[in-house]
C-alpha positions in Angstrom: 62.2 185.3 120.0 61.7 186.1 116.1 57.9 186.6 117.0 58.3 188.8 119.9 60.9 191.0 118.1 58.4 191.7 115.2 56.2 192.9 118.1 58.5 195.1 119.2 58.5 196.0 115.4 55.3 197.4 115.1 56.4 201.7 115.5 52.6 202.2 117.2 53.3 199.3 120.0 57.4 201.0 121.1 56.3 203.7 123.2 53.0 202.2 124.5 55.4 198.9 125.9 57.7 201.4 127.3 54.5 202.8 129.4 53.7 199.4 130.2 57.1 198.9 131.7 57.0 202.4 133.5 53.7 201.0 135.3 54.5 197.6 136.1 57.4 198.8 138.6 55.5 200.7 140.8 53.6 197.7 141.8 57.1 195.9 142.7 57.9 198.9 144.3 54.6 200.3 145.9 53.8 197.2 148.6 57.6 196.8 149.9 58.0 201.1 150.2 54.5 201.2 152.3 55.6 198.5 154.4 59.1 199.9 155.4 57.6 203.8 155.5 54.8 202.4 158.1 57.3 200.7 159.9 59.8 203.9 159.8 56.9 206.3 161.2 54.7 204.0 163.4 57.6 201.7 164.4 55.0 198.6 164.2 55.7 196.2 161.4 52.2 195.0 162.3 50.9 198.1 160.7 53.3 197.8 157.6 51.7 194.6 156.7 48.5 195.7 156.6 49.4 198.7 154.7 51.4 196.4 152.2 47.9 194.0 152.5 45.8 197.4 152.2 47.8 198.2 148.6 47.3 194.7 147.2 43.3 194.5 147.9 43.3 198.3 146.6 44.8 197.1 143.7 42.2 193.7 142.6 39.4 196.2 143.5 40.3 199.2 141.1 41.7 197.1 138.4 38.5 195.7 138.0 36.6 199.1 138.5 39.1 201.1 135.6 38.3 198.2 133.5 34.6 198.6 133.6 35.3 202.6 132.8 37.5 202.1 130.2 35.1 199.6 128.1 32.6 202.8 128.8 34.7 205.9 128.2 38.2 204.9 126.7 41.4 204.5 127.7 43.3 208.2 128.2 40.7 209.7 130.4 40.6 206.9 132.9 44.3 206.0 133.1 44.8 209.9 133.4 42.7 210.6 136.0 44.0 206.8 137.7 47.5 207.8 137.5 47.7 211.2 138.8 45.5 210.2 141.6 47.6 207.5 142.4 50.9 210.3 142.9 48.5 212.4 144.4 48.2 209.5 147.3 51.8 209.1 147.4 52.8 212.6 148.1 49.8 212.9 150.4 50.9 210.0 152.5 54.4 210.8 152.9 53.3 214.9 153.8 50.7 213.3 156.2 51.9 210.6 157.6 54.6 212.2 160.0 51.7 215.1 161.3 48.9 212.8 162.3 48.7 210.7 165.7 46.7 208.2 163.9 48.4 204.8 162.4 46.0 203.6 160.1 46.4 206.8 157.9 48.9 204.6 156.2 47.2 202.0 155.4 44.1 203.9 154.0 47.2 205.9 151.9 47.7 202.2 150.2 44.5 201.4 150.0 44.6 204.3 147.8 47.7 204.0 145.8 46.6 200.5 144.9 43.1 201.4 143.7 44.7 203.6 141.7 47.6 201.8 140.0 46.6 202.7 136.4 46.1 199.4 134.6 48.3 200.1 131.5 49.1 196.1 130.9 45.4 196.2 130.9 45.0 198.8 128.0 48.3 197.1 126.3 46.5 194.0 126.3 43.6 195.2 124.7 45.8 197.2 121.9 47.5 194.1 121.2 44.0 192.1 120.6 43.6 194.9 117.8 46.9 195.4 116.6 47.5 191.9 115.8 45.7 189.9 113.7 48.0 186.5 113.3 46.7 184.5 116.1 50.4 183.3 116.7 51.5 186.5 116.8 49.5 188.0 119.1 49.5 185.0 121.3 53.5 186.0 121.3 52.4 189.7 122.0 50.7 188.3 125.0 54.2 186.3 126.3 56.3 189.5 125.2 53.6 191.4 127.4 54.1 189.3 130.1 57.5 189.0 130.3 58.2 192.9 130.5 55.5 193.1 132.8 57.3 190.3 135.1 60.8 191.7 134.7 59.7 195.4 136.2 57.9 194.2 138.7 60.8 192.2 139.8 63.0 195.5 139.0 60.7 197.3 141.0 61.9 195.7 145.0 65.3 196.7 143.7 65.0 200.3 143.0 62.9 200.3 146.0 65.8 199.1 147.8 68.4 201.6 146.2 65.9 204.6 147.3 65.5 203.4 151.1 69.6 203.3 150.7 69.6 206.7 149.5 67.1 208.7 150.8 64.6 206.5 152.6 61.2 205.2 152.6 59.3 207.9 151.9 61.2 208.8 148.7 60.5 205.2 147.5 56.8 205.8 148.2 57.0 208.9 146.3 58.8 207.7 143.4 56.9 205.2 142.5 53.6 206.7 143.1 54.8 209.5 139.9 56.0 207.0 138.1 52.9 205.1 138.2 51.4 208.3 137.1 54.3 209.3 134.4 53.4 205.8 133.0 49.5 206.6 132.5 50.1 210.0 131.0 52.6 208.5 128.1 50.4 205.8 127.8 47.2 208.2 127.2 49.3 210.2 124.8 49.8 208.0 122.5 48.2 207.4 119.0 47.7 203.8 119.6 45.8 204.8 122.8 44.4 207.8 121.4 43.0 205.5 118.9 41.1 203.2 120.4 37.3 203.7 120.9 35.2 201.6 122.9 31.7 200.5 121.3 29.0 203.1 121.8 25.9 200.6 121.2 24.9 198.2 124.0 25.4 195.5 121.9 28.8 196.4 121.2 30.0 196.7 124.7 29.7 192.9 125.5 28.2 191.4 129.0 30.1 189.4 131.3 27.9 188.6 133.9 26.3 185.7 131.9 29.5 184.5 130.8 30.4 180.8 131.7 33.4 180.4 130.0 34.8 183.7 131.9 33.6 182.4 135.0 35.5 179.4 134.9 38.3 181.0 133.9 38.6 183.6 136.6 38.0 180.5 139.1 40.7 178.7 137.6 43.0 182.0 138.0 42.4 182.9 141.3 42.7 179.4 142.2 46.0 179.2 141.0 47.1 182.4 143.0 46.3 181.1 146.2 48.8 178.3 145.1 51.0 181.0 144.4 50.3 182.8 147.0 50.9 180.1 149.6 54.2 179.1 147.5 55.2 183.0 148.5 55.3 182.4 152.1 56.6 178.7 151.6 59.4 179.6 149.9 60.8 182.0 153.1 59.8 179.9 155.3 62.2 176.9 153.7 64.6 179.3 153.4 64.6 180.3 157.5 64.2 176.6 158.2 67.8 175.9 156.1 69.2 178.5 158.2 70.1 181.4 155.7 67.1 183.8 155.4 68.7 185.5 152.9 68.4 182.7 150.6 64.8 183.5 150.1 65.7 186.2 147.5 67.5 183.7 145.5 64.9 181.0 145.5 62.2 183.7 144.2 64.7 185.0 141.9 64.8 180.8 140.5 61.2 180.8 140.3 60.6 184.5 138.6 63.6 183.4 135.9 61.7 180.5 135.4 58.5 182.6 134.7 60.1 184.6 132.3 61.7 181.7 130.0 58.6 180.1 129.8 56.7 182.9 129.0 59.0 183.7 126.0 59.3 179.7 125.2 55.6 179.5 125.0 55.4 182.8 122.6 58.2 181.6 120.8 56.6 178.6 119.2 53.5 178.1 117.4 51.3 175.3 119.5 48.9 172.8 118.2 46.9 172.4 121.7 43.8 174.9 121.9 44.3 177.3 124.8 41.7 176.1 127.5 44.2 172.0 126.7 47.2 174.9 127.4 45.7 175.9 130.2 44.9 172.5 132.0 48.4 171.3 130.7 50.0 173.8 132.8 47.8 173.1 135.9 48.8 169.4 135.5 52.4 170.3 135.1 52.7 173.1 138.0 50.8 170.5 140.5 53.8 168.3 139.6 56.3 170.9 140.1 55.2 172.4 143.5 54.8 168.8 144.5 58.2 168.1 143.4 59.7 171.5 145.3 58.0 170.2 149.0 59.8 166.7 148.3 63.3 168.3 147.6 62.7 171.3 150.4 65.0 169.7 152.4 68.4 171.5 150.3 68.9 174.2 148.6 70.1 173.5 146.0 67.4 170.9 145.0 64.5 173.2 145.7 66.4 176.4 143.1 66.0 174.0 140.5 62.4 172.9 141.6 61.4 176.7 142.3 62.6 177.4 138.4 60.5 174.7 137.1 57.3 176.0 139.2 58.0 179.4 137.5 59.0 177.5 133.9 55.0 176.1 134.3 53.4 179.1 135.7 54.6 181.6 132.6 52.8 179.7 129.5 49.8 179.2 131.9 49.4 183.0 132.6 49.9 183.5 128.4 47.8 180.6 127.5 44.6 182.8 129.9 45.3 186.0 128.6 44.6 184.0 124.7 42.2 182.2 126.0 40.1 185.8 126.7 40.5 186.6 123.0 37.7 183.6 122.6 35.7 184.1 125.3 34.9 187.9 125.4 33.6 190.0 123.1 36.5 192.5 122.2 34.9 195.5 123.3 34.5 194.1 127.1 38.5 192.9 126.9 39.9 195.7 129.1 37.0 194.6 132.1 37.5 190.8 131.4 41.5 191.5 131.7 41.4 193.3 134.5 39.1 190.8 136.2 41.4 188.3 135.8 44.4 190.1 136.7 42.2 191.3 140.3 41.5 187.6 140.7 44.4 186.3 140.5 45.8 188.9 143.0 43.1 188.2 145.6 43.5 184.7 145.5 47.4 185.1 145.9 46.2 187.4 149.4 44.2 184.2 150.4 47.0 181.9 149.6 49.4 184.3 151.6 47.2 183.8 154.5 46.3 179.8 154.6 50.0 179.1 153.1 51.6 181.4 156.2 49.4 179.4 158.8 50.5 175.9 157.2 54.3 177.1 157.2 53.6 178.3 160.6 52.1 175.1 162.4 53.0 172.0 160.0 56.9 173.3 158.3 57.5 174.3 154.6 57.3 171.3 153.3 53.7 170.6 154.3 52.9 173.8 153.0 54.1 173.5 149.7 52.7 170.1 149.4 49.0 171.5 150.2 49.7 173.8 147.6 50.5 171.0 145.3 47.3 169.4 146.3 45.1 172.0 145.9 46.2 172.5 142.6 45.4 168.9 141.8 41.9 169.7 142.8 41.7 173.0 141.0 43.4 170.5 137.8 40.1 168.0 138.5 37.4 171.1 138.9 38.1 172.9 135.4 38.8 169.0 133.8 35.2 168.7 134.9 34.3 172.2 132.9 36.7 172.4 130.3 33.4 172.0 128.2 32.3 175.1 128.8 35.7 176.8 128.4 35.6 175.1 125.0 32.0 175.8 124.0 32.6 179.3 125.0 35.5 180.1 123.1 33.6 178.7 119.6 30.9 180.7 120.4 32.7 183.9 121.1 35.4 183.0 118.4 32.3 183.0 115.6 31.6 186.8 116.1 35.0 188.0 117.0 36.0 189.4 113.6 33.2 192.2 113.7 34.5 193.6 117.0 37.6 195.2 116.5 37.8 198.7 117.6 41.3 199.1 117.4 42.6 201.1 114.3 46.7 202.2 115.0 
């Protein structure tokens, strides 16, 4: 906690957080508000899924575009533009939506608002890599990053809730499409933000497209989402199965908690193991756990405390990636290589949504969480098998790393 504190220390990293947290609860807000605003105005829920679905796949797809752009043209100018487009889709889909005989307006409306979700954890994680030079510390930047980030989105269903409650759906939609943009304009007006150049020279702007080590990590990453994509739908489904579908909240509640301790555990303290061990540690360990939550899905009880543990492994495997990209990319490409992890990791969660909903739905809960488990111990055996070239990687990038820091708060 001592670690992350002195993060929070740092006067040129306050306000820039605070941005971070501003943009992170849109994204818990944005996917449940399009869903219930559909399903208000087009009375199919059919409709509100795929607008919900339409926001997600927005969302991997621009992340990874505004990461390319900022590595090219800075930070302000593309989270600016991002975030006010991204209220400008709100308030055009709630002003349209009601005068137009056609459904899928909606879900192009999402489409939108998720491409452009300004990726301030993005930026933040790039300021970090620059403001930080212990390597402990920033790995603890990276958990304390994490956390916040973790803790609005979760915020973010329940605000979403309180707005339905008080005004409806579309005020939900609204809100969070200006806060999204709020969040980019504070984070563009900072000094810390303002600060920051990317690399003019071609050398200096790094390439990724040759870049082993980054490949197997982003496989890795959106191989774990569609674990946690399918444990999304499993969880639910256990839940419906044990009778009380309003258990479900709980149970993702257990495993979100669990997230967040591990994430600040795993800052906390200064580890021995290299990050690319870290991260095969945690595959090994969160195989175990999901395994462990299909065996005790049978109570409730049981599968809170498993669902905690899955969450208590999938934190310090999510911090032990973002350090990882400190090694393996050349700092000027770190807002594109983020991003493309972040978009992979959310479009293998979509896939897992869809093969883990199919297994709940024809072979129970419990087989579905166990595939899950499974898979991961083939995605555990598949980057075993490369972990070379996540190692040789990061000592090649971690030789020239020193010379690429563009970051000056």
């Amino acid at each position: 906690m001592r670690s992350c504190l002195r993060i929070l220390g740092i006067p040129c990293l306050r306000v820039p957080f605070l941005a971070v947290v501003m943009g992170a609860l849109p994204l818990g807000m944005l996917g449940l508000g399009l869903l219930l605003y559909a399903r208000e105005r087009t009375g199919s829920l059919a409709v509100g899924g795929l607008a919900a679905a339409a926001f997600g796949l927005g969302n991997a797809v621009g992340l990874g575009v505004q990461g390319g752009l900022i590595d090219r043209h800075g930070q302000g100018r593309v989270l600016s533009v991002a975030g006010v487009a991204c209220a400008a889709w709100g308030v055009l889909a709630v002003a349209v939506t009601p005068v137009v005989s056609w459904p899928g307006f909606v879900v192009v409306a999402g489409a939108g608002m998720g491409a452009c979700v300004p990726a301030t954890t993005g930026c933040m994680r790039v300021l970090l890599a620059g403001s930080v030079g212990d390597g402990a510390a920033r790995t603890a930047g990276y958990a304390l990053l994490a956390v916040l980030f973790q803790l609005a989105v979760l915020t973010g269903p329940l605000l979403t809730a309180l707005l339905v409650a008080v005004a409806g759906p579309g005020a939900a939609l609204s809100a969070g499409g200006l806060l999204a943009g709020g969040a980019a304009l504070l984070f563009s007006a900072t000094g810390a933000s303002r600060a920051w150049r990317p690399r003019r020279d071609r050398a200096g702007r790094g390439r990724l497209g040759r870049n082993a080590g980054l490949a197997v990590l982003l496989t890795v990453t959106a191989g774990a989402g569609v674990s946690a994509g399918a444990v999304a739908v499993a969880v639910p489904a256990a839940a419906l199965s044990l009778g009380r579908a309003a258990d479900s909240g709980v149970l993702v509640a257990a495993s979100a908690a669990g997230e967040v301790v591990g994430g600040l555990v795993f800052g906390a303290v200064r580890w021995r193991l290299p990050h690319d061990l870290t991260v095969l540690a945690t595959l090994a360990a969160s195989a175990v756990a999901v395994g462990l939550a299909a065996w005790v899905s049978g109570g409730l009880v049981p599968l809170f405390a498993a669902l905690f543990l899955v969450g208590l492994c999938a934190g310090p495997a999510a911090v032990a990636a973002s350090a990882l990209l400190d090694a393996l990319v050349p700092r000027p490409a770190l807002t594109r290589a983020y991003t493309l992890m972040v978009a992979a990791g959310l479009l293998g969660g979509a896939a897992g949504n869809a093969v883990g909903g199919a297994a709940a739905g024809h072979l129970g809960h419990r087989s579905a969480l166990a595939l899950s488990a499974c898979w991961l111990a083939v995605l555990l055996a598949g980057a075993t098998v490369f972990r070379r070239v996540l190692g040789a990687g990061a000592a090649g990038q971690g030789s020239g790393r020193r010379a690429a820091n563009s970051v000056r708060p």
